[in-house]
C-alpha distance (Angstrom), angle and dihedral (degrees) to the residues before:
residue distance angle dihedral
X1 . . .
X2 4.02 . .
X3 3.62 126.2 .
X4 3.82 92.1 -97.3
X5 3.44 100.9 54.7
X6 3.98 100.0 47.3
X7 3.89 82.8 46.9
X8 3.74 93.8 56.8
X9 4.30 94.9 36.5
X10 4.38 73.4 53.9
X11 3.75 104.7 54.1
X12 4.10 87.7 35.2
X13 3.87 89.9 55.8
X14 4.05 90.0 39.5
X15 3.42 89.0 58.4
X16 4.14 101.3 43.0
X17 3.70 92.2 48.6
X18 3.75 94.6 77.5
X19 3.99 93.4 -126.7
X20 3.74 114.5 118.3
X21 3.87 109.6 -115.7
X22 3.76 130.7 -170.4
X23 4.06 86.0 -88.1
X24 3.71 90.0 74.3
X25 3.58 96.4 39.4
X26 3.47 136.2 -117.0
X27 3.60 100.3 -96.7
X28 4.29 87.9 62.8
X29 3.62 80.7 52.4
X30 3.98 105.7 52.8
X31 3.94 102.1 30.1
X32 3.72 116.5 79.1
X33 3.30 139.9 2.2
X34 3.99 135.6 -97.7
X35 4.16 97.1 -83.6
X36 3.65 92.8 58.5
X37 4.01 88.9 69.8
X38 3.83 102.8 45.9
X39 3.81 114.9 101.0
X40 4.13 113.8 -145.0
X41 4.09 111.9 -117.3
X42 3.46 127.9 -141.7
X43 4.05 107.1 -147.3
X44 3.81 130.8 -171.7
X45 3.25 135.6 -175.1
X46 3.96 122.7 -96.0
X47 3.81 110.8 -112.3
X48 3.86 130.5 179.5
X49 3.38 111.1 -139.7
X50 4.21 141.4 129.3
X51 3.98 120.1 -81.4
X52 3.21 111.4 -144.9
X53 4.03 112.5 -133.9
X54 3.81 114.0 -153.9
X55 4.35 109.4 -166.7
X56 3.31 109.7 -173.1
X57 4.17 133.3 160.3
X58 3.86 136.1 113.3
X59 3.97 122.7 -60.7
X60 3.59 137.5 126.4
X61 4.06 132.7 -122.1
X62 3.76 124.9 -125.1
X63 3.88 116.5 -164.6
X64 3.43 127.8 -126.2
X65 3.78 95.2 -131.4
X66 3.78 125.9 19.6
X67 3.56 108.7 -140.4
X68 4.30 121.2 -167.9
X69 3.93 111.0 -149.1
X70 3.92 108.2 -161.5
X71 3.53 121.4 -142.1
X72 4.18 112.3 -131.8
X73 3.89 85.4 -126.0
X74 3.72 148.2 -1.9
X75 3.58 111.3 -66.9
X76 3.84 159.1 106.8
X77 4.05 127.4 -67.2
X78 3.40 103.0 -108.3
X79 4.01 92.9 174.1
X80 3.67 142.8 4.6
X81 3.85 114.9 -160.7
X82 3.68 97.5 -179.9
X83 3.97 137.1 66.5
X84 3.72 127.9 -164.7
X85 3.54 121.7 -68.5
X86 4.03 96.6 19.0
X87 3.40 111.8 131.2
X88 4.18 110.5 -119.4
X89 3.80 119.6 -156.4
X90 4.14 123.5 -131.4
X91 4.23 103.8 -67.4
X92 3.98 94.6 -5.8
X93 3.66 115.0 161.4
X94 4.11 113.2 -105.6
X95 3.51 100.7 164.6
X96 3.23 156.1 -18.3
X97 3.81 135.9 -116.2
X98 3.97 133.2 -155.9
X99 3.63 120.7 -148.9
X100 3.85 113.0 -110.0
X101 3.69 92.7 -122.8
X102 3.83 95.1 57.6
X103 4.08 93.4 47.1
X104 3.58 81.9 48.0
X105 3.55 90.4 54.9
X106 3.22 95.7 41.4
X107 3.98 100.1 55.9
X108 3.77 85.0 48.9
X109 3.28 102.5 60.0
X110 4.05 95.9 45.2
X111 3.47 91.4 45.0
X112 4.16 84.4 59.7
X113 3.39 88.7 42.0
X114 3.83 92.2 55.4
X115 3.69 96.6 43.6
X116 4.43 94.2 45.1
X117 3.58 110.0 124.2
X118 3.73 102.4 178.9
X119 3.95 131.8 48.8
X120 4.12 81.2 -111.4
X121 3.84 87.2 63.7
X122 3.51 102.5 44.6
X123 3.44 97.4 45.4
X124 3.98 86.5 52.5
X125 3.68 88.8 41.7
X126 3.86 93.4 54.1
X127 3.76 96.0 46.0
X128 3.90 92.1 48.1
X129 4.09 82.0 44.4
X130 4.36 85.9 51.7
X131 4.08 91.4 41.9
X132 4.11 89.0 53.1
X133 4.22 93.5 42.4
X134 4.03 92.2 51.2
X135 3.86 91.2 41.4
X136 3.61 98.7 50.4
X137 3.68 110.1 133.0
X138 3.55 108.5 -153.5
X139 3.98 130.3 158.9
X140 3.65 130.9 -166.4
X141 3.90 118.6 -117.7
X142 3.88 114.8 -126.9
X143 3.93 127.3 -157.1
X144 3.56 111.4 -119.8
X145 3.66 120.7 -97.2
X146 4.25 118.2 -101.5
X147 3.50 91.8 -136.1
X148 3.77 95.5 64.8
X149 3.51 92.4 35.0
X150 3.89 91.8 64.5
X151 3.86 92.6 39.9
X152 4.20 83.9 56.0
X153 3.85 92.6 50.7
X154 4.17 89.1 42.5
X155 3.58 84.1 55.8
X156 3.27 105.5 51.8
X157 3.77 92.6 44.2
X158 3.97 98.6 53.8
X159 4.54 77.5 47.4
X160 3.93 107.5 -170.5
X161 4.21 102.8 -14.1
X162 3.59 89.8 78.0
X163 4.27 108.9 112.6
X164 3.59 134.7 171.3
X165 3.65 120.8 -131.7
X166 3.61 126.6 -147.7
X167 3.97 131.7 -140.5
């Protein structure tokens, strides 16, 4: 061993030995008295249990299959029962749909019904209002079934040598 390594292994074992040496100094060494060095503890009690792990940060979701829902008619989305990521069953209801006509209808006859000045008005108003709620045409929007799902994607992946065969 050289010189400078026994004197480091030295002042390392000096100072992990607990006696004060002449590297701390001999003021550390007179003044005070054993209590004024210990450091108080909290303990607790060791516990299995789960830890629950919260991730969260900006990103965006792509879907493993893009599905189109088609509305019976032309109109406005009056409802949407779903969010992403829920999982929807074969021809659950997601929404619903109101023809264009009706919300037309609709907003027409409230907007007379908030600009009526006379009882004349109103009363017209609130019976055009009454005509548009009970003739609302509104249909519920269904998921598309699984089963013809998979018969679309079989179909396109056999392309044009798929035939029918007759009995």
């Amino acid at each position: 061993m050289t010189a400078t390594t026994t004197l480091a292994l030295v002042i390392v074992l000096a100072a992990c030995s607990g006696t004060p040496s002449a590297a701390t100094g001999s003021a550390a060494a007179g003044s005070g008295s054993a209590d004024e060095t210990t450091v108080p503890v909290t303990t607790a009690l060791v516990v299995r249990a789960d830890v629950p792990v919260l991730v969260s940060g900006p990103g965006r979701t792509d879907a493993l299959e893009k599905l189109q829902v088609r509305a019976p008619f032309d109109g406005v989305l009056l409802a949407l029962t779903v969010t992403d990521g829920d999982h929807v069953a074969d021809n659950q209801i997601i929404g619903w749909v109101v023809s264009r006509d009706s919300q037309a209808a609709l907003a027409g006859s409230q907007a007379m019904l908030h600009a009526a000045r006379t009882t004349e008005e109103r009363r017209d108003a609130k019976r055009a209002l009454e005509l548009a709620t009970r003739n609302v045409v509104k249909a519920p929007l269904h998921a598309p079934e699984a089963a013809s799902c998979s018969r679309i994607k079989s179909t396109k992946a056999r392309g044009s040598r798929s035939t029918s065969r007759s009995r």
